[in-house]
N, C-alpha and C positions, 0 to 999 in steps of 0.2 A: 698679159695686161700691161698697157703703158707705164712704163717710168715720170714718175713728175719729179724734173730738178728745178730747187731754185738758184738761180744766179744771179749774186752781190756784188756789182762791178760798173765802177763809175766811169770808167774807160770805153768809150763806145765803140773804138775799132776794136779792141779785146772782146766787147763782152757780144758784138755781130759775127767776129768769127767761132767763140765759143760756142754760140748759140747755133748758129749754121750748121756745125760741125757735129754737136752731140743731137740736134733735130735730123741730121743724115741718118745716125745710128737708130733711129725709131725712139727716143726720149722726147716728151714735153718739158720743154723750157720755158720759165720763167725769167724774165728778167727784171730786177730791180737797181738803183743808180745809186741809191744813197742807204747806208747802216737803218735810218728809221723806217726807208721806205722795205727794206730787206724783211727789219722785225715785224711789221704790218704784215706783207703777204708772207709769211712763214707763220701766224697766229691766225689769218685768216682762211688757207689754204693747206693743204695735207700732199706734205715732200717725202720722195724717198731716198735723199741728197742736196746737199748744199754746197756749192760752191763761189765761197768768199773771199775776195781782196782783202787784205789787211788794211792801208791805207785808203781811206774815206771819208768825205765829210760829214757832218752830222753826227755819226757813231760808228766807229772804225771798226775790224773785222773782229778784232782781239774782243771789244764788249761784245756784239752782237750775237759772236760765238758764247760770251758769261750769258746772258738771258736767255739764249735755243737752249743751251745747258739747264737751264733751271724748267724746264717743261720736257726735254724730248732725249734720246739720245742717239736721234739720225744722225749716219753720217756727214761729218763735215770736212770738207777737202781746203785745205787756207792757199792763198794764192797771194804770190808776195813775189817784188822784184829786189827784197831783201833776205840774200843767201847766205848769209854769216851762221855759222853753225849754232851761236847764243839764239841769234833771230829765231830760227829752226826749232829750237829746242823750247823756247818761248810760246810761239805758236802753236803744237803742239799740245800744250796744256790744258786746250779744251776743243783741240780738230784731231781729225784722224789720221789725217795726212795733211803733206806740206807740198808745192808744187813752185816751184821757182821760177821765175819770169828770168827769162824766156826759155819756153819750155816747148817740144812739139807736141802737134796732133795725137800722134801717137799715144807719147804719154800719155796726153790725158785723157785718151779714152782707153786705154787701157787700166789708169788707177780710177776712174770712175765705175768701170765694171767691175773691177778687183772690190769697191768698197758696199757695192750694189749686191753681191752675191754674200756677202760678210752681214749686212744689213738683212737679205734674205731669210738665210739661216737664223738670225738673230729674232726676227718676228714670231719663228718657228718653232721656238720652245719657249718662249719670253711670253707668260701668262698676268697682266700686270692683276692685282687686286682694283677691283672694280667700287668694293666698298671699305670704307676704313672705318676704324670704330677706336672712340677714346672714354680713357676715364671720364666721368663726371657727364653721362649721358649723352657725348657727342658722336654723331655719325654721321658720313662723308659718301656721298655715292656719285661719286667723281663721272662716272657717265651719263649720269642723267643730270647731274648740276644740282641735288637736290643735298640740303642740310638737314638735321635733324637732332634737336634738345630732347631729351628722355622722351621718344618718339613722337614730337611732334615737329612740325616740320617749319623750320625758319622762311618766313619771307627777306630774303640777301636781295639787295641790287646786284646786278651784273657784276661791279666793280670791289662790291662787296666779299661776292663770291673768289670772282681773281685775283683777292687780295690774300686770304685765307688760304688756296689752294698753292701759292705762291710758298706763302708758311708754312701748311701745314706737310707738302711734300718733300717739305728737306728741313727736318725737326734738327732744333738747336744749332743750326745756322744761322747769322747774321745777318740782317736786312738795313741796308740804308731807306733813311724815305725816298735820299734822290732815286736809288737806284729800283723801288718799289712803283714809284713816279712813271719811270721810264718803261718799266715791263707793264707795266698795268693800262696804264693811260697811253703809250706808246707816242711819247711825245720826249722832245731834250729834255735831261734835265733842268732842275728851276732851282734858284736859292730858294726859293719861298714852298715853302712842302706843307701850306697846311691843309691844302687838297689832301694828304695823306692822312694824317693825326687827324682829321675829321672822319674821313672813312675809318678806319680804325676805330676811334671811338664811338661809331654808331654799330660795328662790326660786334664791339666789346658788351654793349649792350645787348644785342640780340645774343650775344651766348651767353649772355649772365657773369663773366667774368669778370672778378675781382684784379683793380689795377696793383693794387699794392700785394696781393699772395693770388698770380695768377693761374688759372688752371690750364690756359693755351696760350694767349700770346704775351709775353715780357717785353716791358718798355726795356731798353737797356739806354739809359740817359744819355743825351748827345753822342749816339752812335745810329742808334735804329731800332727793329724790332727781332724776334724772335720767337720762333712754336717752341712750346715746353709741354705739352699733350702727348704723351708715350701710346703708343699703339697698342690696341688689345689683342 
C-alpha cells in the first residue's frame, strides 16, 4: 500500500527536491507552503509521516507540531537549518526526529523509512477506544462523530463536536481560545476569541453543564478551558 507523506516547507527548491526524491521511493507526497496550510491538509487528509520546516510563516513548525500532537501521534520528522544542540533538543519535544539543513538524500530517506516502519509496528498493536463514556451520562463514539446525554443523542455542529473532541481527548489539559480558535477553525489566531466562548457556551448547553460546578468543561478565567469528565 502507498505511503501518504505530508510536506511542510516553504522553500520551494527544498520542498521540489524533497518531493522528487521521496516520489522516487514509491511515497505520495503532499506538499504544503505555509504552518496553516500544513494544518488544513493534515485534518483533511490521512498521513503516514510528516515532514516539517521549523521556520514558517503563518505558524511555524514548533505549533503545527503542538496541534498534529493534540489529534494524532504520526510520525513527525522537524527540518531545521538550526543545528545548536538547545535547537535540537527543543524540537524534539513534539517530532520524532530532527534533520538538519543541509542534510543528504540519503539521510533522508533513510530516517523516513526508519520512522515509517516504527509507525508500522505502532498501528499494529495500538487498539484506540472507539467509544468513551463519562459520568453524568455522557458518551463519545469518536468514529462515527456521534454524542450522547443519558442515551439520547446530541445534535453538535461540526465545530461543536471539534471542540469537545479537542477537550475531551486530553482531560485536564489547558486550552487557550486562541489556541482552540486555531485547531478548530484552522485559521491565525485572533485577539478577539468570541467565536470560541460562543461555541462553548452553546456546547455547554447541549450537555446540560453547569458553569459554575461543572461536570465536563471548566472555564479557567483568563486562561482558557478544560475537560474535567473522568472516563468510565
Amino acid at each position: 500500500m502507498e505511503q501518504n507523506i505530508l510536506l511542510v516547507e516553504d522553500d520551494r527548491e527544498i520542498a521540489r527536491i524533497i518531493k522528487d526524491t521521496l516520489t522516487k521511493e514509491g511515497y505520495r507526497v503532499t506538499w504544503a507552503t505555509t504552518g496553516m496550510e500544513g494544518l488544513a491538509d493534515f485534518q483533511a487528509g490521512n498521513y503516514d509521516l510528516l515532514l516539517v520546516d521549523w521556520m514558517m510563516p503563518e505558524m511555524d513548525g514548533l505549533t503545527l507540531t503542538e496541534h498534529i500532537r493534540l489529534q494524532s501521534d504520526v510520525p513527525i520528522i522537524m527540518i531545521s537549518a538550526r543545528n545548536e544542540e538547545a535547537d535540537k533538543v527543543e524540537g524534539l519535544q513534539g517530532a520524532d526526529d530532527y534533520l538538519a539543513k543541509p542534510f543528504s538524500l540519503g539521510e533522508l530517506k533513510a530516517r523516513v523509512a526508519c520512522q515509517l516502519r516504527r509507525w508500522q509496528r505502532y498501528n499494529k498493536i495500538h487498539v484506540a477506544e472507539e467509544i468513551a463514556q463519562f459520568p453524568y451520562g455522557l458518551k463519545i463514539d469518536w468514529k462515527r462523530e456521534q454524542v450522547f446525554l443519558h442515551d439520547n443523542e446530541l445534535n453538535l455542529t461540526q465545530k461543536e463536536f471539534a471542540l469537545l473532541k479537542v477537550l475531551a481527548q486530553h482531560p485536564r489539559e489547558l486550552f487557550s481560545k486562541e489556541a482552540l480558535y486555531t485547531h478548530v477553525w484552522q485559521q491565525p489566531e485572533l485577539e478577539e476569541t468570541h467565536t470560541v466562548t460562543v461555541h462553548i457556551k452553546a456546547l455547554r448547553e447541549k450537555l446540560q453543564d453547569p458553569v459554575k460546578n461543572p461536570h465536563f468543561i471548566q472555564t479557567v478565567w483568563g486562561k482558557g478551558y478544560r475537560f474535567v469528565g473522568e472516563l468510565l
